[in-house]
N, C-alpha and C positions, 0 to 999 in steps of 0.2 A: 462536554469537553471544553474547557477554557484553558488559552495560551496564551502567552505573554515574548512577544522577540523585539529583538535589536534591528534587525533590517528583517524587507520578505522578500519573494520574489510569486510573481503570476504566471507561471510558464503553460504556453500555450500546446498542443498537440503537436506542431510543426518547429516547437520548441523557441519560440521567441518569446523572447523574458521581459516581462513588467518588474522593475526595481522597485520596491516602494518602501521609504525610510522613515521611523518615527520621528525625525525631527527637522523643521523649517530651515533649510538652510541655502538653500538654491532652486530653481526651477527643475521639477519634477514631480513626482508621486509621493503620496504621504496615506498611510494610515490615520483617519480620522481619530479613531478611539484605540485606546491602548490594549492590546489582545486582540485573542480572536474568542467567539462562544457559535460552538456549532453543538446542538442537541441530536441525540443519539434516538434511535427507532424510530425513527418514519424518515426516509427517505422523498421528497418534493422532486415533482417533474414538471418541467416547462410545457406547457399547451400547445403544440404545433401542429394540432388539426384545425379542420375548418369549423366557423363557428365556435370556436372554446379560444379564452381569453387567460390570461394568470397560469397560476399553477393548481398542480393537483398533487393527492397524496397516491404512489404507484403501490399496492398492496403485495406486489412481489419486491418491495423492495425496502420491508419492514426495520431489516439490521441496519440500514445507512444511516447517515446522517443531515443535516441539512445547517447552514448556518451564514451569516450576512456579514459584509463587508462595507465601509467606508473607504472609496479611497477620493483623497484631495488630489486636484491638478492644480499646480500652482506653479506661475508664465508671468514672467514679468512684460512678457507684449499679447497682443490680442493672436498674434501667429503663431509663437511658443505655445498659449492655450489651444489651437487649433490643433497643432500638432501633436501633443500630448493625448488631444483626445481621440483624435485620432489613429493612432498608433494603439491605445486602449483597445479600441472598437475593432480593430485587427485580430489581438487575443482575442475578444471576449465573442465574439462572432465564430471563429473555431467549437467554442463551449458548449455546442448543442447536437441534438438528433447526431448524424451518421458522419461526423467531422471528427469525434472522437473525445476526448476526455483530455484537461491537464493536469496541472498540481500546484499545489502550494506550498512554498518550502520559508524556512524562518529559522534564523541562530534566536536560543531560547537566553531568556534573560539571566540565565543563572549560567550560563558559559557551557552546557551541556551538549554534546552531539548533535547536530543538525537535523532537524525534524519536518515532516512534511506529511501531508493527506494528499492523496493518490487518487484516481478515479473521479476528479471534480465536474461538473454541467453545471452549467446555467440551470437553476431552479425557476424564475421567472424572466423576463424583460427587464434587461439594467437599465436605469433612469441617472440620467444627468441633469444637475441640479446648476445655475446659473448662483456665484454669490460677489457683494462688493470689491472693489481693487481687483488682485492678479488670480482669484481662486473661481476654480469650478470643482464640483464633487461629483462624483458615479457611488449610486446605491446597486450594490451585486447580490443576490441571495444565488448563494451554489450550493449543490446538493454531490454528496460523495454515496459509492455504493461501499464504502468501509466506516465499521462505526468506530475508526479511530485513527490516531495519528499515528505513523512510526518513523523509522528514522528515513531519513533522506537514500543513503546507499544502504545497500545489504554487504554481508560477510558469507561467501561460499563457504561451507563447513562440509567437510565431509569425511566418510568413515574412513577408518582403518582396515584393510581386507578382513575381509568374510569369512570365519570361519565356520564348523559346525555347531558352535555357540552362541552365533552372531555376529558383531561387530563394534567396536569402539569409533571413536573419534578423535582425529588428527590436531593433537594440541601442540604448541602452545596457539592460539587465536587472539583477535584484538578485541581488548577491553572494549566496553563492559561487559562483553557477551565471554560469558566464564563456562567450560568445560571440564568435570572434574573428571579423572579417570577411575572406574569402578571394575570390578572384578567381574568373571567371565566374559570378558569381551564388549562392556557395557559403561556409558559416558553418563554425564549427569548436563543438562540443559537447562541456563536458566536465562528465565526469562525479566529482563529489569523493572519493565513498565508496569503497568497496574490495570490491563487488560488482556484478557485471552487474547491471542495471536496464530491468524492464519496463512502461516506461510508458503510459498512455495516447493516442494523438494522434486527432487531427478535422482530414479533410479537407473545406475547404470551399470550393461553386461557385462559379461553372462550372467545371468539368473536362473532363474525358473519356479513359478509357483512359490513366488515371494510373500512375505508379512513384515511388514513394519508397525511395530508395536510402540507405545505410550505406556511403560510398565509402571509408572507412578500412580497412574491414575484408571489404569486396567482397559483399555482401547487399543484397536489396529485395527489396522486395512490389510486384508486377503487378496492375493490376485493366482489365478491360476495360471496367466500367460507366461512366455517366456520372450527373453528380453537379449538379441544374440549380443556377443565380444563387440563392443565400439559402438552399440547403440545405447540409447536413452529414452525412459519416459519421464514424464513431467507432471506431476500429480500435483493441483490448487486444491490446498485444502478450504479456501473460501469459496472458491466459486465449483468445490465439489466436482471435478471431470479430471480427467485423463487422456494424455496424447503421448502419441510416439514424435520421434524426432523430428518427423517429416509434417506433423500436425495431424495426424489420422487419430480419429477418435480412438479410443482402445477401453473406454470402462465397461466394454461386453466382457472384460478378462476379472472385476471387480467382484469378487465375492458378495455381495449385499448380505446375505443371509450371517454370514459369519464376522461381519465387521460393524465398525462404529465410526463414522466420522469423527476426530477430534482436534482441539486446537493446543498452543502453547500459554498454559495459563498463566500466570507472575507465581516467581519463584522458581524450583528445581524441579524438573521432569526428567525420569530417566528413558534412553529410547533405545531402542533395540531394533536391528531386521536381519531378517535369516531365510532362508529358501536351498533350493539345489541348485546343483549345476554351475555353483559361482569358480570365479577364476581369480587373474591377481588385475584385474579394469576393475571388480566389482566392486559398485560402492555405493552408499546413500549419501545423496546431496542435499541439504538443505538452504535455501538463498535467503540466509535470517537476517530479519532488522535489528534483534535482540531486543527489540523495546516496541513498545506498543501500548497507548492511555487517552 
């Protein structure tokens, strides 16, 4: 994956933001080299046992990504440098083991939607590098568990009630994520980017012994449970689980035998769900990025 932005930002787990600008203009952060290049299938983890040094490749974690960063600190006093790096070493110290995950977000050079990789760790040990005049630089290699970019916010999409032929979708939506409206009760989803996409969806009550189907491409998910008036489940089709609203697991309700895990590939997918016991709450939510590359 290589990307090309106008400004980024480093945001940390507890959400404090590293600015960092491609162009010298005052003391701050600067991306060294123009883009970003993070390679997809293998997934790098930082070593934080004893006795082990650098990183390793985690083999549960084949779909991620991994890729490195340049960022410049540039202080017109030796205390501006201090403090910049300091403030760095703030985020980037979040970035590990059980502190949690941040992101990286970036307006793209061709004026398109705000874009960002989700799920980021420290891959190895960042190294600060000392250079002539007002510049110091930090080498980052971060490892994402998504093998791709998407956009920054998501668009809630959700169905039009339930009926016994299924379900539609509530249009008009904001561009570029396009919804077309299709006969019996069924939308058309598409997807802008140039990789499958695993989003999240929330099915909400009444239900019962529900299927959300991927009729494009012949896939669904089977659940036998039921789901009352005012609740919700929450289905990651990347990290494959289910919870109810409360976080209780619930994929003992998951059909396995009769389903297929599936994602949103580029282009049109039509989707469908259907079950008993629906009311006028019932509905499928999808929290789509609409792009994904």
């Amino acid at each position: 994956m290589r990307e090309s932005g106008l400004a980024y930002q480093l945001i940390a787990p507890d959400e404090t933001i590293i600015n960092i600008n491609n162009s010298f203009t005052a003391d701050g952060y600067y991306m060294k080299y123009d883009g970003l290049l993070f390679q997809t299938g293998a997934r790098m983890e930082m070593a934080d046992r004893a006795q082990q040094h650098g990183s390793y490749i985690d083999p549960s974690h084949k779909t991620g990504m991994t890729g490195s960063i340049e960022i410049m600190l540039l202080g017109s006093t030796a205390a501006s440098r201090q403090s910049l790096q300091d403030n760095l070493v703030k985020v980037l110290d979040q970035l590990h083991g059980s502190e949690g995950t941040g992101r990286l977000v970036w307006e793209p050079q061709d004026g398109s939607a705000e874009r960002a990789i989700f799920g980021l760790q420290l891959a190895e040990a960042y190294q600060f590098a000392y250079h002539a005049g007002m510049m110091k630089s930090c080498h980052i290699l971060l490892s994402s568990e998504k093998p791709y970019a998407e956009l920054s916010t998501t668009t809630n999409v959700d169905t039009s009630t339930v009926t016994s032929e299924g379900s539609g979708w509530e249009i008009p939506l904001t561009i570029p994520f396009t919804l077309v409206t299709g006969g019996g009760g069924l939308s058309t989803v598409q997807n802008s980017g140039s990789v499958v996409g695993y989003p999240v969806m929330q099915v909400y009550g009444p239900i019962n012994n529900f299927t959300i189907a991927n009729l494009t491409d012949g896939y669904s998910l089977t659940f036998s449970g039921s789901i009352a008036d005012g609740d919700y489940w929450t289905i990651d089709l990347f990290e494959r689980t289910v919870l109810d609203a409360a976080g209780n697991n619930v994929i003992g309700t998951f059909d396995a035998a009769n389903s297929q895990w599936f994602g949103f590939r580029p282009g049109n997918v039509d989707m469908q769900i259907s079950g008993a016991g629906t009311g006028t709450n019932t509905k499928l939510r999808v929290l789509q990025s609409s792009y994904w590359g």
